[in-house]
C-alpha positions as CSV (number, residue, x, y, z in Angstrom):
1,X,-13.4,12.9,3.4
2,X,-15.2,11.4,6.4
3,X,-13.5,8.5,8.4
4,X,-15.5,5.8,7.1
5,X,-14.7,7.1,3.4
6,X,-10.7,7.5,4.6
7,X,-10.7,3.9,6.3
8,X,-11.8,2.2,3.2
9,X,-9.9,4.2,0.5
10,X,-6.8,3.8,2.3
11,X,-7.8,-0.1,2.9
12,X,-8.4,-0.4,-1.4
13,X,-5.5,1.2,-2.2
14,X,-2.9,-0.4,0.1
15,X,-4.1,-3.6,-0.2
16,X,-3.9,-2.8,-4.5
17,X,-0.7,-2.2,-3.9
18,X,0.5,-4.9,-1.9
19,X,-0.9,-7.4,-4.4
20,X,1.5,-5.7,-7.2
21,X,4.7,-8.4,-6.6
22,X,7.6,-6.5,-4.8
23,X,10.5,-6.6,-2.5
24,X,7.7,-7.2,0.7
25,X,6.1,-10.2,-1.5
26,X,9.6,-12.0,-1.8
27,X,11.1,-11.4,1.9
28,X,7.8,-12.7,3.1
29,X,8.2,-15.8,0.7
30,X,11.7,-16.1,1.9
31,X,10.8,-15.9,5.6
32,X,7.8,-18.5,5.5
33,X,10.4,-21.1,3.9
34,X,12.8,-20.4,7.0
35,X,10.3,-19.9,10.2
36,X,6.5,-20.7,9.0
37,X,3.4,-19.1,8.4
38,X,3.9,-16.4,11.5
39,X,6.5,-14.8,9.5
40,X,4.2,-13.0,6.9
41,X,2.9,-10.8,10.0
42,X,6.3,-9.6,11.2
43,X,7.2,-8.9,7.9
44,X,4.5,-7.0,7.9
45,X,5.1,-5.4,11.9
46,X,8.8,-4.3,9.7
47,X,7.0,-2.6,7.1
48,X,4.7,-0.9,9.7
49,X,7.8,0.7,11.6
50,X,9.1,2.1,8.5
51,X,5.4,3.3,7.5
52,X,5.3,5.5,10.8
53,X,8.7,6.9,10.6
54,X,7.8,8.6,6.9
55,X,4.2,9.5,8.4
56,X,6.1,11.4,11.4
57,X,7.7,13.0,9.4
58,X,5.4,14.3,7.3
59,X,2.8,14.8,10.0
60,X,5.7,16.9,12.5
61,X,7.6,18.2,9.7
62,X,5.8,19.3,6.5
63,X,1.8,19.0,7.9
64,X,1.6,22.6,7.7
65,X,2.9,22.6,4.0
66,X,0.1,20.1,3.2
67,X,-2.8,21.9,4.2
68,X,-1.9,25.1,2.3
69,X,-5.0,24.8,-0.5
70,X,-2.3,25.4,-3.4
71,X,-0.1,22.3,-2.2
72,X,-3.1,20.5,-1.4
73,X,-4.6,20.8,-4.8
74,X,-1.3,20.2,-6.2
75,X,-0.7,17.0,-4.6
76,X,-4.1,15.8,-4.9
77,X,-3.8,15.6,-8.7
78,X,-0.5,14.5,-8.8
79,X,-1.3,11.2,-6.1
80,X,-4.4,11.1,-8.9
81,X,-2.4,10.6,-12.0
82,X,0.2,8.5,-10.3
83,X,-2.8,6.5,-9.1
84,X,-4.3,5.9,-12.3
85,X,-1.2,4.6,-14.0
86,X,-0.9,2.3,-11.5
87,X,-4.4,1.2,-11.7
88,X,-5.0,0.9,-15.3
89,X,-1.8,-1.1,-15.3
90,X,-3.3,-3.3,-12.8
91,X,-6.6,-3.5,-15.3
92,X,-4.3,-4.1,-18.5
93,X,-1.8,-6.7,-16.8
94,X,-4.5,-8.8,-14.9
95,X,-4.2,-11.7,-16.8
96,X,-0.7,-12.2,-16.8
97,X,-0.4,-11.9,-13.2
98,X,0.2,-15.4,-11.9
99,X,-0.7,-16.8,-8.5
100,X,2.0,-16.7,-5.6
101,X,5.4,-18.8,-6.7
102,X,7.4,-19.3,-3.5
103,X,10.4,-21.0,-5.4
104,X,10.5,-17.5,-8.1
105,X,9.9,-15.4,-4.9
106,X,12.4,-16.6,-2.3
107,X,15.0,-16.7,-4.8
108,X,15.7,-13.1,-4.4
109,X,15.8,-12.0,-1.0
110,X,18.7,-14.2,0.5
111,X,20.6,-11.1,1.1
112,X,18.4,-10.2,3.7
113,X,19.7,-12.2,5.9
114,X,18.3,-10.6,9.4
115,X,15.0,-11.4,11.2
116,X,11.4,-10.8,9.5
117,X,11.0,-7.8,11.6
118,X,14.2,-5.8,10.2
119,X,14.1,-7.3,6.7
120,X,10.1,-5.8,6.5
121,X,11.6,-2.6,7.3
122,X,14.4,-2.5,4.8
123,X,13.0,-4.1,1.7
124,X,10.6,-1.3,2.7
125,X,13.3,1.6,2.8
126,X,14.8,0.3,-0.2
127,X,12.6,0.4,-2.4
128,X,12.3,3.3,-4.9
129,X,8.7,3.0,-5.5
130,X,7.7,3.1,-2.1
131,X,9.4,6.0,-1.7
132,X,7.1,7.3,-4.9
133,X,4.0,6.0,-3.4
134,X,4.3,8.5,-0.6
135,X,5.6,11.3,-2.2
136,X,2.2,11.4,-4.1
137,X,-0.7,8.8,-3.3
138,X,0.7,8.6,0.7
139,X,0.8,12.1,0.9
140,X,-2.3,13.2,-1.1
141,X,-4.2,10.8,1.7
142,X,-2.3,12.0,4.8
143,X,-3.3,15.5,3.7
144,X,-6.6,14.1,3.9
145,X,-6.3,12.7,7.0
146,X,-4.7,15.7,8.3
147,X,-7.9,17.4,8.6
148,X,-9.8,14.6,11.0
149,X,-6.7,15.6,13.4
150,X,-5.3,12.6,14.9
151,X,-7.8,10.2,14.8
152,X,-7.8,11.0,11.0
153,X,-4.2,9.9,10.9
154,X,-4.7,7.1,13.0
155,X,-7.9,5.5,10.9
156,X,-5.6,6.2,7.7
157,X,-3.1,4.3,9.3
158,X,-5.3,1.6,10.4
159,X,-7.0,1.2,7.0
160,X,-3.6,1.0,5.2
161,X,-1.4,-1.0,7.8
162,X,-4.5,-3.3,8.3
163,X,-4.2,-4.2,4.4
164,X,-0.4,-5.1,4.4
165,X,-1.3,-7.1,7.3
166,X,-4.0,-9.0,6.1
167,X,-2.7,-9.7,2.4
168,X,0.9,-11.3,3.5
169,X,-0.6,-12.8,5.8
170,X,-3.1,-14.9,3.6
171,X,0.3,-15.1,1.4
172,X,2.2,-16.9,4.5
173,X,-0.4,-18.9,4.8
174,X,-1.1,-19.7,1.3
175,X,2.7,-20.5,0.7
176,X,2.8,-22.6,4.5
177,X,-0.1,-24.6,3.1
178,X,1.3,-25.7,-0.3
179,X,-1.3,-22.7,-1.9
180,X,-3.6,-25.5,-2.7
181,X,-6.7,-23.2,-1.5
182,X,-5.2,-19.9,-3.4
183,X,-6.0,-20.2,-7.5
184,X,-4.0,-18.4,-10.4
185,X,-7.4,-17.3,-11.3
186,X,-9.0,-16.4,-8.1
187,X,-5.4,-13.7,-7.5
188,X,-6.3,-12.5,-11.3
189,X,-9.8,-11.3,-10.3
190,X,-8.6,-9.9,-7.3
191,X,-5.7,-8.1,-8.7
192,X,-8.3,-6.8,-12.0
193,X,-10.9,-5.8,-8.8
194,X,-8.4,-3.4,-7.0
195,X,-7.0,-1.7,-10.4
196,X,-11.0,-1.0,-11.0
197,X,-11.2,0.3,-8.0
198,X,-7.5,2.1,-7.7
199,X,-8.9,3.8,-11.4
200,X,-12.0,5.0,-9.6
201,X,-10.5,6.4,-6.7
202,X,-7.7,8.2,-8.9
203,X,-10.4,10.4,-10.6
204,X,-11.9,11.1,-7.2
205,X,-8.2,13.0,-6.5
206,X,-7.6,14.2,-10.0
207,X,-11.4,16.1,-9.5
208,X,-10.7,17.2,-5.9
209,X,-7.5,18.9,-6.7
210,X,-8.5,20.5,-10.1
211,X,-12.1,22.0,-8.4
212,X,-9.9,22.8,-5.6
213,X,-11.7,20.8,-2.7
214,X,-9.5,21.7,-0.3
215,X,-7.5,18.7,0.3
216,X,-10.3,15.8,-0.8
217,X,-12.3,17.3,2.3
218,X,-15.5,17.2,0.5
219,X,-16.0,13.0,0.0
């Protein structure tokens, strides 16, 4: 996988899963009702701690297990399939996703009771499906990334940090302006685009671990 190719994969599938409502999507609500519009991108600078603490430690502490072909392979398809559930589910669900609902969303989060900054990094931490996420998808990329060296990592991380940051951000702002600007129907299409293109994506891993591309080095 060249750079351009990881930079926009990891863009499409970070930014299809931030649009999937989650712990991020209510602290940020939360936050914008207590400090404005800024607080959707320290949120966000929360989330990007905890983001390079679990790429550390796969990058320092299981790198080399990654790039074995058999654990390659293995993870590939696995990221894949986890991928493609969470993609057709986007497809299948799009109409009943609404638009943002900032009284629904900040009713949750009042536990977290902290700064944006910390409470992006635990409602990151906390959560069991982030944990999923890389465990599969995160690590099937990383792998990927692996083999660019470090400025492989450093476009992955880019491509996905640079998504988080530019979704709840638009959500701040959205939920700071009164989300006159933001449609229910305009968030459906999006949400229908990025399970398309989450589906697509997932049978690029699934065939890159079964023909045993070496860790999706061939896109």
């Amino acid at each position: 996988m060249d750079l351009a190719a990881l930079f926009t994969s990891s863009f499409i599938i970070a930014f299809s899963g931030a649009l999937v409502p989650g712990p991020l999507l209510a602290i940020t609500a939360a936050k914008v009702v207590e400090k404005g519009a800024g607080a959707g991108p320290l949120v966000v600078l929360g989330h990007a701690v905890s983001e390079m603490a679990v790429m550390a430690g796969i990058v320092f502490g299981l790198g080399y297990y990654l790039q074995l072909p058999p654990v390659a392979s293995a993870i590939a398809v696995i990221g894949g399939c986890v991928l493609l559930w969470m993609g057709w589910g986007m497809i299948r669900d799009f109409r009943a996703a609404g638009s943002i609902n900032v009284e629904v969303a900040a009713a949750g989060p009042r536990k977290f009771l902290s700064g944006p900054v910390v409470s992006g990094f635990i409602g990151s931490v906390s959560n069991p499906y982030w944990i999923l996420w890389w465990a599969t998808v995160g690590a099937a990329l990383l792998a990927s990334a692996m083999k660019q060296g470090s400025l492989g990592v450093g476009v992955f991380f880019t491509g996905h940090i640079l998504a988080d940051l530019v979704w709840y951000s638009l959500v701040a702002f959205s939920l700071a302006a009164g989300r006159r600007w933001f449609s229910e129907k305009l968030y459906q299409w999006l949400f229908l685009g990025c399970g398309i293109a989450m589906v697509f994506l997932a049978f690029y891993f699934i065939w890159s671990g079964t023909a045993g591309q070496n860790s999706l080095g061939g896109f």
